[in-house]
LOKOL-777249 format. One line per 2 residues: their letters; for each residue x, y, z of C-alpha. Coordinates in Angstrom, 2 decimals. Layout:
% residues N
A> X,Y,Z  ...
% end
This chain:
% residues 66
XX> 87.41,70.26,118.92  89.54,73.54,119.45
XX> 92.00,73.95,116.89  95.96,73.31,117.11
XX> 94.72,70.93,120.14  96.73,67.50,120.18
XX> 96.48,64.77,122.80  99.30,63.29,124.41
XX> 98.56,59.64,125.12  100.49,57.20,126.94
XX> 99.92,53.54,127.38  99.98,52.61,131.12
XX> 98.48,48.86,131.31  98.95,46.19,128.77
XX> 96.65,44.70,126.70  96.96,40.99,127.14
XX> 93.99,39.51,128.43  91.64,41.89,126.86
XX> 89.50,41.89,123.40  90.91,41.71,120.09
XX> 89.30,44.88,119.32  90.72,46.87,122.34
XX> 94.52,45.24,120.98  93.73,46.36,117.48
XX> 92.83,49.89,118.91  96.18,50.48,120.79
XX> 98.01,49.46,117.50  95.33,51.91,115.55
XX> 97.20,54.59,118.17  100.75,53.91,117.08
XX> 101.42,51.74,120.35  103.86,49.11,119.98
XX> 104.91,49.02,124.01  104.35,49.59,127.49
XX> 104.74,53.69,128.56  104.79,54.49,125.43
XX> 103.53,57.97,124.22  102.02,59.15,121.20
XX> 100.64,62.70,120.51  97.33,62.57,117.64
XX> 95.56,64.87,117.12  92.51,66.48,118.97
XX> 89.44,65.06,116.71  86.03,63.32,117.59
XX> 87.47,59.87,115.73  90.40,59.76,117.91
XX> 88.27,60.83,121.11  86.46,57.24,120.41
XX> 89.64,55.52,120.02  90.70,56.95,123.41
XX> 87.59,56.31,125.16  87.74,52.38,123.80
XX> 90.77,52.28,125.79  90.25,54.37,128.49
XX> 91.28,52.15,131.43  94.45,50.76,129.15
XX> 96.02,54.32,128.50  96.71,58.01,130.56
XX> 95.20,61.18,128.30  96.57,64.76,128.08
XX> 96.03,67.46,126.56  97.71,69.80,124.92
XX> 98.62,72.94,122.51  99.97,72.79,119.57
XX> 103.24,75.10,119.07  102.77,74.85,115.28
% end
């Protein structure tokens, strides 16, 4: 992925009634509630995390100031 690239993520559905593994994701994220947002970094390991949870969370992206 391009560098200084970050992803703004924000959790828009909860994850009640879904997989153990799909819970254990979001927490993986740094979510603890609903519409939160987290920023992590742009990488291929959090890409997977994001796609996991695709229809649970909203995805942006964007540059890094830094």
């Amino acid at each position: 992925m391009a560098e200084g690239r970050r992803l703004r993520v924000t959790q828009i559905k909860s994850g009640i009634g879904y997989d153990q593994t799909q819970k254990a994701t979001l927490r993986t994220m740094g979510f603890r509630r609903l519409n939160q947002t987290v920023e992590l970094a742009d990488s291929p390991t959090v890409r997977g995390l994001v796609r996991k949870v695709s229809h649970l969370v909203r995805v942006e992206e964007v540059a890094d100031d830094a």
